[in-house]
C-alpha positions in Angstrom: -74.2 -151.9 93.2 -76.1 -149.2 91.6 -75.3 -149.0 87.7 -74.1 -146.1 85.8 -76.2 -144.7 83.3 -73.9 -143.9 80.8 -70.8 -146.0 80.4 -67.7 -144.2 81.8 -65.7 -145.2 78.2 -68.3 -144.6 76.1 -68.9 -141.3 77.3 -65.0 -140.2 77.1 -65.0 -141.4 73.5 -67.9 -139.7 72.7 -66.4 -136.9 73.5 -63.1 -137.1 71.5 -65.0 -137.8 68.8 -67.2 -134.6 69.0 -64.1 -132.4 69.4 -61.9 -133.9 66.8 -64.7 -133.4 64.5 -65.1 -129.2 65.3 -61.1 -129.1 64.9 -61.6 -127.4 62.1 -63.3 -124.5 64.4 -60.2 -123.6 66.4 -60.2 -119.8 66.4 -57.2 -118.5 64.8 -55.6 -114.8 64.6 -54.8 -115.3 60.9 -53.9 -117.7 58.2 -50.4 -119.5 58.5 -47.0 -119.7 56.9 -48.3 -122.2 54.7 -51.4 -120.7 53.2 -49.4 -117.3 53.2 -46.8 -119.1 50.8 -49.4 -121.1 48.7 -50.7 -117.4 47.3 -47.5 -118.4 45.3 -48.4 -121.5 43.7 -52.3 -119.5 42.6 -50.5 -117.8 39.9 -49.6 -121.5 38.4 -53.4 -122.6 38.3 -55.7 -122.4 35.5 -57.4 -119.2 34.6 -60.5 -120.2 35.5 -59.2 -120.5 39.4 -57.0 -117.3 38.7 -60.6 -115.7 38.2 -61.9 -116.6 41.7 -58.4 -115.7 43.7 -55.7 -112.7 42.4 -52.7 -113.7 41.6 -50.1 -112.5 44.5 -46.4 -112.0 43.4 -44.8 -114.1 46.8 -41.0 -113.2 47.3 -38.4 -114.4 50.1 -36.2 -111.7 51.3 -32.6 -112.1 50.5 -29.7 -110.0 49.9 -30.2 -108.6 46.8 -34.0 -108.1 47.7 -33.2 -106.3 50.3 -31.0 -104.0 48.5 -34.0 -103.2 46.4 -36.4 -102.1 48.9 -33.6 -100.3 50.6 -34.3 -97.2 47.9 -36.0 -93.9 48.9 -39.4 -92.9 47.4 -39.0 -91.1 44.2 -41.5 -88.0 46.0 -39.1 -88.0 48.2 -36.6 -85.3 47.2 -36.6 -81.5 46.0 -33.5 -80.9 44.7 -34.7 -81.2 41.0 -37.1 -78.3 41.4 -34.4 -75.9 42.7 -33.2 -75.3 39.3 -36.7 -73.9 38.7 -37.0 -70.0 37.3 -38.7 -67.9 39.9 -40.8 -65.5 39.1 -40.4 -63.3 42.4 -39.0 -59.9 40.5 -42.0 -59.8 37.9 -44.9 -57.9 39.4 -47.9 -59.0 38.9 -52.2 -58.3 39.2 -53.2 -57.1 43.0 -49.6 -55.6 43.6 -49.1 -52.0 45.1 -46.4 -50.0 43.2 -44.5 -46.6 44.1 -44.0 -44.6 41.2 -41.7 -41.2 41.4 -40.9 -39.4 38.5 -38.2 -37.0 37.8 -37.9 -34.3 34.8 -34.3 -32.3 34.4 -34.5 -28.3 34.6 -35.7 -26.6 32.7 -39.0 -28.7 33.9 -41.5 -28.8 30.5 -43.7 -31.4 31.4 -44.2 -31.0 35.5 -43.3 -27.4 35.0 -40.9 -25.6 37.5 -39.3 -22.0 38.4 -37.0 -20.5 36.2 -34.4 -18.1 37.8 -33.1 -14.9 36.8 -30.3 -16.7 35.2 -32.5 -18.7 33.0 -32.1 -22.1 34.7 -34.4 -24.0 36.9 -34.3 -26.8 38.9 -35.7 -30.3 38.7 -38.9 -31.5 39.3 -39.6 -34.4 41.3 -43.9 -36.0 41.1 -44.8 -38.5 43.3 -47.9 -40.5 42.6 -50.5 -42.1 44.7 -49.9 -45.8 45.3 -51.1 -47.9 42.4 -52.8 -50.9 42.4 -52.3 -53.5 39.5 -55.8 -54.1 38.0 -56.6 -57.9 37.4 -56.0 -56.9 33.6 -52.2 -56.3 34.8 -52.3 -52.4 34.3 -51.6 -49.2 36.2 -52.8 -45.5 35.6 -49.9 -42.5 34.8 -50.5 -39.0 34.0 -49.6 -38.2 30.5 -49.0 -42.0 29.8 -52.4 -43.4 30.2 -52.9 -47.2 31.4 -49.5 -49.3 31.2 -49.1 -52.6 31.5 -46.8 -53.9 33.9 -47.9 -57.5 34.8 -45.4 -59.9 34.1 -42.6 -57.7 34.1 -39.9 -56.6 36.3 -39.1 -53.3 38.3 -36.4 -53.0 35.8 -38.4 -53.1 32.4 -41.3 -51.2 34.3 -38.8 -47.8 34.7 -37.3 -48.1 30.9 -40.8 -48.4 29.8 -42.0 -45.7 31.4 -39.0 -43.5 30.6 -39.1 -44.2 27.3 -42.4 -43.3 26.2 -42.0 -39.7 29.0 -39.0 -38.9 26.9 -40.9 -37.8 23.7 -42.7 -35.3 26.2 -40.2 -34.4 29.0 -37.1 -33.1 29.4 -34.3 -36.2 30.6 -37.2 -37.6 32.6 -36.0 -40.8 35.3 -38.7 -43.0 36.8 -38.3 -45.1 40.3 -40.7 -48.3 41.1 -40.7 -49.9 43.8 -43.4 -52.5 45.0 -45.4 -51.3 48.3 -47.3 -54.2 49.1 -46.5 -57.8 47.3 -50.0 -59.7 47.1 -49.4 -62.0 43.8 -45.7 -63.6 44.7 -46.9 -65.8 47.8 -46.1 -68.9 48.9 -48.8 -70.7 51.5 -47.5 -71.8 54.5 -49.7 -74.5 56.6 -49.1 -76.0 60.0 -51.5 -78.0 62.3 -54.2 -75.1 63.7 -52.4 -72.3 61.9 -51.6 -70.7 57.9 -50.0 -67.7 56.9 -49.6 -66.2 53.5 -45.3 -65.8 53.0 -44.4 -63.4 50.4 -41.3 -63.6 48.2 -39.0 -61.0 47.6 -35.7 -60.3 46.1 -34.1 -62.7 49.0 -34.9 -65.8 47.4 -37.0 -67.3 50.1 -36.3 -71.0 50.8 -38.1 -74.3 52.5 -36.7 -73.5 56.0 -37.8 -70.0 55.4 -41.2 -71.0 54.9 -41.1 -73.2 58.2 -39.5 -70.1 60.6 -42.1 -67.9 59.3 -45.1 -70.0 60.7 -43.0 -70.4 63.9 -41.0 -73.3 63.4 -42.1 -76.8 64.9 -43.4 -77.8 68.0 -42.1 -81.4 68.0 -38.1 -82.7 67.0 -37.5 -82.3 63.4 -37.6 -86.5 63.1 -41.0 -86.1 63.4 -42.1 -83.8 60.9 -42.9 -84.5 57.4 -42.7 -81.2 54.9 -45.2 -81.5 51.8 -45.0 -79.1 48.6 -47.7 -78.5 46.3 -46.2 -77.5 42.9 -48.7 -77.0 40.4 -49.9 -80.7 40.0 -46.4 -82.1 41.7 -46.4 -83.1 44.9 -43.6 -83.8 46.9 -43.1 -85.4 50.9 -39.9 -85.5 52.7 -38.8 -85.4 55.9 -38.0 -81.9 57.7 -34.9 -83.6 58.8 -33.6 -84.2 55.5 -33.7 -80.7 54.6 -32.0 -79.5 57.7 -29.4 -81.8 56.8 -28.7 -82.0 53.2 -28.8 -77.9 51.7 -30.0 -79.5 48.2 -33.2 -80.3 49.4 -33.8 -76.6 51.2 -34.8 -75.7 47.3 -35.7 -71.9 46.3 -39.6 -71.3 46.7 -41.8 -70.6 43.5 -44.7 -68.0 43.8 -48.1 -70.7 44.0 -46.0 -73.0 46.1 -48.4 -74.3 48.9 -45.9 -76.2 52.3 -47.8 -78.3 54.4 -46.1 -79.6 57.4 -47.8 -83.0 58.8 -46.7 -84.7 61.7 -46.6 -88.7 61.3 -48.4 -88.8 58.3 -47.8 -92.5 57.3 -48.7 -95.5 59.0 -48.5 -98.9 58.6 -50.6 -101.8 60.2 -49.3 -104.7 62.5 -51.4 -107.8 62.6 -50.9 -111.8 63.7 -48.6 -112.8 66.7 -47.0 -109.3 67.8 -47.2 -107.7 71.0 -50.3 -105.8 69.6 -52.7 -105.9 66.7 -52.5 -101.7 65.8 -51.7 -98.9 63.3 -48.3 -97.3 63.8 -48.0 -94.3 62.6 -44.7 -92.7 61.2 -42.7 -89.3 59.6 -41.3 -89.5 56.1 -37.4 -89.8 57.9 -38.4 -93.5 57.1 -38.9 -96.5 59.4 -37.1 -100.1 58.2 -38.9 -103.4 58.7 -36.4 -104.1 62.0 -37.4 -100.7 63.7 -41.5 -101.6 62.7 -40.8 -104.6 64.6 -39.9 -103.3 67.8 -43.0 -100.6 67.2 -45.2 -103.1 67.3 -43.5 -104.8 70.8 -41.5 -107.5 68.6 -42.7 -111.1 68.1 -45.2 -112.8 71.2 -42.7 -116.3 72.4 -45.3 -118.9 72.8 -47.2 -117.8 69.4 -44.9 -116.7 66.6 -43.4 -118.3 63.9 -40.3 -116.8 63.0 -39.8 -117.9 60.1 -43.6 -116.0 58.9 -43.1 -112.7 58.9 -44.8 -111.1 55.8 -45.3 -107.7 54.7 -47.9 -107.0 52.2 -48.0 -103.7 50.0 -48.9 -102.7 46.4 -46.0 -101.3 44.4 -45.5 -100.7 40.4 -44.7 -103.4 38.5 -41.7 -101.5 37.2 -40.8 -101.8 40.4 -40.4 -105.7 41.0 -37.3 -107.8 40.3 -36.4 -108.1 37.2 -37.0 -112.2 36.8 -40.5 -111.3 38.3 -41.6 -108.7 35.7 -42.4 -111.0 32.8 -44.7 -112.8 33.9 -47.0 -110.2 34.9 -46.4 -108.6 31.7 -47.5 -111.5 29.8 -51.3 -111.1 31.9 -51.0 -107.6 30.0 -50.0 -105.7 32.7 -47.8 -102.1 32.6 -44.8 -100.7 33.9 -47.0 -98.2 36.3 -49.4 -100.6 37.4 -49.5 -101.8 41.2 -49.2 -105.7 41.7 -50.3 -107.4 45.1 -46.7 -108.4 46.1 -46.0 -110.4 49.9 -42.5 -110.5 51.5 -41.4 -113.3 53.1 -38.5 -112.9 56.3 -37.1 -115.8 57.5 -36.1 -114.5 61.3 -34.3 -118.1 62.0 -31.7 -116.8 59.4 -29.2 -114.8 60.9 -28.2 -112.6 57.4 -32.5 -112.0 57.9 -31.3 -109.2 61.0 -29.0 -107.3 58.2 -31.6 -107.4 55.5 -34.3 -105.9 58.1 -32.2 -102.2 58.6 -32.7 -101.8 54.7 -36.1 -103.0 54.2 -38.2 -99.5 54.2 -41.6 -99.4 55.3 -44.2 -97.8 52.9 -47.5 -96.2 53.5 -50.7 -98.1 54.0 -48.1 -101.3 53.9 -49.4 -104.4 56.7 -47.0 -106.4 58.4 -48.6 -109.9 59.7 -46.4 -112.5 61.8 -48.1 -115.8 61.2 -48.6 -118.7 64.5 -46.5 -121.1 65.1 -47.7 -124.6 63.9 -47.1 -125.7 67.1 -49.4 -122.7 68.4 -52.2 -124.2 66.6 -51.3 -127.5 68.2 -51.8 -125.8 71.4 -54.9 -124.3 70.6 -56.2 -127.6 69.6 -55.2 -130.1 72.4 -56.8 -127.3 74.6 -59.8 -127.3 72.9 -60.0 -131.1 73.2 -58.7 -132.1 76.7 -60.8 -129.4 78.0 -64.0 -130.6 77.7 -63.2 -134.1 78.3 -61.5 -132.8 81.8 -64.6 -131.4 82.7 -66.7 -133.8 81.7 -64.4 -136.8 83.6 -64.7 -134.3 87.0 -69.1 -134.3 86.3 -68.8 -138.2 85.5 -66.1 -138.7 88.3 -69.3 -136.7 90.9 -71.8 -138.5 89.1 -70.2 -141.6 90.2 -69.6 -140.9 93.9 
């Protein structure tokens, strides 16, 4: 009988020796529930090792956790700038005013007809349209330049009749503004902007939004910005259709963007897909990000490993967690690195994920099963070795 070359046992042991020693290759989608949760136990080493690896603040959801990240964003409301003075009535540099004067018979000033009786009638001047100069002035015969910026219609005509009344006889003045160019609000929409002036009305935020057509898309989906000065504020178009506090009075300056799905989050690890998911500012919880992202894959996830990561202000952190990190000389305002822990094998964890808002930028990552791993490895073992007994198996016949 014709010997083998290699023995048959040899050859199979050579091989599980070879693929226990690459275990440490398995490919992986991400690091597990266990070197998620030692980030924990870094801010416990030495500085020197706190150097080489930031310190992560680690929490486990629980009932009172989830009550905190239940909360709104603090941009996320207008109702404290409604109180805001307006400054709609004041005219100001590029406005076009109307200006008609009056002067009671007998006319000295504008000058008139005097009847046989003695008496005349009243004399009515109109002027040309004036234009505010950018030094907030308009021309009047017999006045000269008058400053009007910054003031109303109102204080505009007693102005003007008062300093007419030392030179005609019972003079009235009537303003009105022709064309409104300084008291704007911009109004900006995907593809289109248009310039809204304010009048007397009082304009509002849904004003704004009817007069660059109104939305294309369902009101969940649209996220209103407003530019004050340097405040910024982003809520949803649905909260201000719903709650009138929030459909604030606009301020000349004002500048409303309208953004559809402006946020997003990420989805990484052992979901139905690795994406961004993008979102409107009506909010998306933890339990609805979930089913965005097609909800936790059978044969790989660990349920117990499902971690959101964000940065948030310190201020913001339980309080039990706060010291610590002001002790490392930290501030109230400054963002810490901060990982959420759900454990989906606890039935109280289904509750806690309908308050758990999603953030901006935030990544949600479901870690592998260790039994996944398992998997991965016995598959990376036995296969070679099944191939290589069906080469030694023909080598043999």
């Amino acid at each position: 009988m014709k010997q083998k070359p290699f023995s048959y046992h040899r050859t199979v042991l050579m091989l599980v020796v070879a693929a226990l020693s690459a275990c440490s290759t398995v490919p992986t989608s991400g690091p597990s529930m266990s070197q998620v949760l030692s980030l924990k136990e870094q801010n416990n080493h030495t500085q020197q090792q706190e150097s080489a690896l930031p310190a992560v603040e680690v929490i486990d959801i629980d009932n009172d956790n989830s009550q905190l990240l239940s909360a709104n964003p603090t941009n996320q409301d207008l109702s404290d700038l409604g109180g805001a003075s307006s400054n709609v009535d004041m005219v100001g540099a590029g406005d076009v005013l109307n200006i008609t004067l009056w002067e009671a018979p007998p006319a000295v000033l504008f000058g008139g007809a005097i009847n046989s009786v003695g008496s005349g009638t009243a004399q009515m001047v109109k002027l040309p349209e004036q234009l505010v100069s950018s030094n907030g002035t308009v021309s009047i015969p017999f006045l000269g330049q008058l400053k009007v910026s910054g003031k109303t219609i109102s204080q505009i005509q007693k102005e003007i009749v008062s300093r007419l009344s030392r030179k005609a006889n019972q003079p009235q003045a009537l303003v009105t503004i022709a064309q409104n160019n300084s008291a704007n609000v911009v109004v900006i929409r995907a593809g289109k902007s248009v310039r809204m002036p304010l009048t007397g009305h009082r304009e509002r935020v849904l004003d704004a939004v009817a007069a660059i057509g109104g939305v294309e898309t369902g009101v969940q989906d649209i996220t209103l910005q407003l530019t004050r000065g340097n405040q910024v504020r982003t809520i949803s178009l649905e909260r201000v259709t719903s709650d009138p506090t929030q459909n604030i009075t606009l301020r000349s300056g004002d500048v409303l963007t309208m953004m559809a799905t402006p946020l997003s989050f990420t989805a990484l690890g052992a979901v139905g897909k690795n994406q961004q998911i993008r979102f409107a500012a009506r909010g998306l919880n933890l339990g609805e990000a979930l089913g965005e992202m097609g909800g936790l894959l059978d044969r790989r996830a660990d349920p117990r490993g499902v971690f959101m990561f964000r940065y948030q202000p310190l201020h913001t952190l339980p309080e039990n967690r706060q010291a610590a990190w002001y002790a490392k000389g930290l501030h109230a305002q400054n963002d810490v690195p901060v990982v959420y822990r759900v454990d989906l094998k606890n039935p109280n964890s289904l509750f806690w994920l309908q308050r758990i808002q999603m953030r901006d930028k935030d990544v949600v990552y479901v870690a592998n099963a260790p039994t996944t791993e398992l998997q991965k490895f016995l598959q990376f073992v036995f296969s070679p070795i099944t191939s290589s007994f069906y080469n030694i198996e023909r080598m043999g016949n």
